[in-house]
C-alpha positions as CSV (number, residue, x, y, z in Angstrom):
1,X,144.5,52.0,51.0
2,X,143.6,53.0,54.8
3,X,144.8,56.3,54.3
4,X,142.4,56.6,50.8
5,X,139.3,55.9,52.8
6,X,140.4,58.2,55.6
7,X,141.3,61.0,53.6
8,X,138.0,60.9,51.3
9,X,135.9,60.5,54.6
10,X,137.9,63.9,56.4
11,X,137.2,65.1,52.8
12,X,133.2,64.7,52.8
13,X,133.3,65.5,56.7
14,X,134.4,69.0,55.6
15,X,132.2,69.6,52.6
16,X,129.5,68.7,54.8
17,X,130.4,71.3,57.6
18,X,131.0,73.8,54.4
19,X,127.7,73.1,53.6
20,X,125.7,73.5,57.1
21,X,127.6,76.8,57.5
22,X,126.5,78.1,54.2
23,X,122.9,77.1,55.0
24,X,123.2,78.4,58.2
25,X,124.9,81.5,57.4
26,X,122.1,84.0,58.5
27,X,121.7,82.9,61.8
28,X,125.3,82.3,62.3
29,X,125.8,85.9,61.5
30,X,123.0,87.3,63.7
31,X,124.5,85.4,67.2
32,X,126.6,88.0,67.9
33,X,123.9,90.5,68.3
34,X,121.8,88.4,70.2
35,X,124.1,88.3,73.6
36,X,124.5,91.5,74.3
37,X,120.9,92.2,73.2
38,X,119.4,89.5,75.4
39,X,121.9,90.1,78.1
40,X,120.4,93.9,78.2
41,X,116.7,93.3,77.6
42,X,117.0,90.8,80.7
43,X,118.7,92.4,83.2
44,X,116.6,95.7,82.5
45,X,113.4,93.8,83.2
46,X,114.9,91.8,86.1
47,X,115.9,94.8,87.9
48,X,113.2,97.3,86.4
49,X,110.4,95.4,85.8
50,X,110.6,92.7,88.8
51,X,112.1,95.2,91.0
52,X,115.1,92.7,92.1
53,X,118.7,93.5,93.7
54,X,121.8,94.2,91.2
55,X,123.5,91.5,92.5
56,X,120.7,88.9,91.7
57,X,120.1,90.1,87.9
58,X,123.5,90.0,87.2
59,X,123.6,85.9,88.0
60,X,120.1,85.9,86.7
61,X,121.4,87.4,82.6
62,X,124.9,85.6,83.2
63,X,125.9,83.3,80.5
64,X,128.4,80.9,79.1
65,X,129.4,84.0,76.7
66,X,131.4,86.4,78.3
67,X,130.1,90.0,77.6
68,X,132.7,92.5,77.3
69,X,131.3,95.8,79.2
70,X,128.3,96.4,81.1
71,X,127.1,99.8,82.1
72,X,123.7,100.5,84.0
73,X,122.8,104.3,84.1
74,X,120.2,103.9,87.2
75,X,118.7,107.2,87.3
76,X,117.9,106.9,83.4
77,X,116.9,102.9,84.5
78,X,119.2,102.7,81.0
79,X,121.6,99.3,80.8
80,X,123.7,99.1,77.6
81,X,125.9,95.5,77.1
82,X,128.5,94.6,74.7
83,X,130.1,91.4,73.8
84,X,131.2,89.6,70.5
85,X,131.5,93.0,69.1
86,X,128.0,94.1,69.4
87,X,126.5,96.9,71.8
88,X,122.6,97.3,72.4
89,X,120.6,99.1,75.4
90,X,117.5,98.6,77.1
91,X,115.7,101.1,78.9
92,X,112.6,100.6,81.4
93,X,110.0,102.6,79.8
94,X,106.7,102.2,82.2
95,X,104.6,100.1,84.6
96,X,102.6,98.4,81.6
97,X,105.4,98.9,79.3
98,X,108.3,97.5,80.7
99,X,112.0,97.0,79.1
100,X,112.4,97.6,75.3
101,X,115.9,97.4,73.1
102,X,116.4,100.7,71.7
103,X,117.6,101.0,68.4
């Protein structure tokens, strides 16, 4: 009888987590994206925009997910970031401007 109740209450535990993901499906698809592109859009206004060192930015965008490549063209004041699969760039664009993602 102990098992019964266990196994119908792991059984409604996993409908329930069927069902969150399912509503939650959009957003769970769009995190991915949003590292590298918040990673990117960061770090070029940290360094760009508030005119601070490399080093500091860096710690400043760093996160609990690992990106996988980071490149900063500073001539171009260009940084593109991947991680989870995803790659955007942001590039300083002016004084009143700032940073913007580029598509």
């Amino acid at each position: 009888m102990r098992r019964n109740v266990l196994l119908s209450l792991a059984s409604v535990l996993l409908i329930a987590l069927f069902g969150w993901v399912w509503l939650e499906r959009v957003a769970l698809q769009a995190f991915p994206g949003i590292i590298s592109a918040y990673t990117a859009k960061e770090y070029c206004s940290c360094r760009y925009v508030m005119r601070q060192p490399a080093e500091y930015c860096r710690g400043y965008v760093k996160q609990s997910v690992p990106i996988s490549d980071f490149f900063e063209t500073v001539e171009a004041r260009r940084v593109t970031v991947s991680g989870l699969g995803r790659s955007h760039s942001a590039r300083w664009i002016g004084e009143r401007q700032g940073c913007r993602l580029e598509p």
